[in-house]
C-alpha positions, 0 to 999 in steps of 0.5 A: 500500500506505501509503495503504491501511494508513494508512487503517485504522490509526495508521500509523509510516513510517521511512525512513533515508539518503532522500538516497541515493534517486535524485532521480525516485524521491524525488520520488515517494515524498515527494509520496505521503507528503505526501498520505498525511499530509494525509488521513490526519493520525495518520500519522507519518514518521521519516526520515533523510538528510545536510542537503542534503534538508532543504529539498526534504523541506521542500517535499514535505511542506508544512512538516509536519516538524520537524529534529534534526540529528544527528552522531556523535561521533569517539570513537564512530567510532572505536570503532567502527573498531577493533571492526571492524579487531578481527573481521578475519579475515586481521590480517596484510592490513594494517600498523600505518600503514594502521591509523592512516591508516584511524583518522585518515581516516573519522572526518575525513570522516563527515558530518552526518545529520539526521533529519526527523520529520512532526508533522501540523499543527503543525512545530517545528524543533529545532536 
């Protein structure tokens, strides 16, 4: 279906957290890309994922990406903890300690993201 799209029409494909896609299907849908890109050159892929990928999105799209990593800020993270906490319907399910605990916790372990951006002939990373 993307190769016939991307055949007639300027194509933008985004995909978000393909780390999280199992490890076969991944492989496939990267090495359709790659293919995709290199026949049909006005086709663009923006995707998202954790920096473990980077190297294997690398490989698969034969260096026509560009990196920008990306991390939230705790400020944010908590934030948007607390909107959340905020809309709970049953208040009394939890204390004031749990409360802390959740607030001091997530945003300890948010991990980084990065996002691969496909630029056609000429990649250019970006730090």
């Amino acid at each position: 279906m993307l190769q016939i799209t991307s055949s007639r029409k300027r194509t933008f494909v985004c995909m978000d957290a393909l780390d999280e896609c199992m490890l076969g299907n991944r492989v496939k849908l990267l090495d359709s890309l790659n293919k995709i890109l290199q026949n049909f050159p006005g086709t663009r892929v923006f995707a998202t994922g954790r920096p473990q990928i980077r190297p294997e999105m690398g490989r698969r799209l034969a260096g026509r990406v560009a990196s920008l990593f990306i991390s939230p800020k705790r400020d944010d993270i908590i934030g948007y903890i607390r909107t959340r906490l905020d809309e709970d319907t049953d208040p009394d399910a939890m204390d004031d300690s749990l409360e802390a605990d959740i607030l001091k916790k997530i945003p300890e372990d948010i991990s980084e993201m990065y996002v691969e951006v496909t630029l056609g002939k000429l990649p250019r990373v970006i730090h």
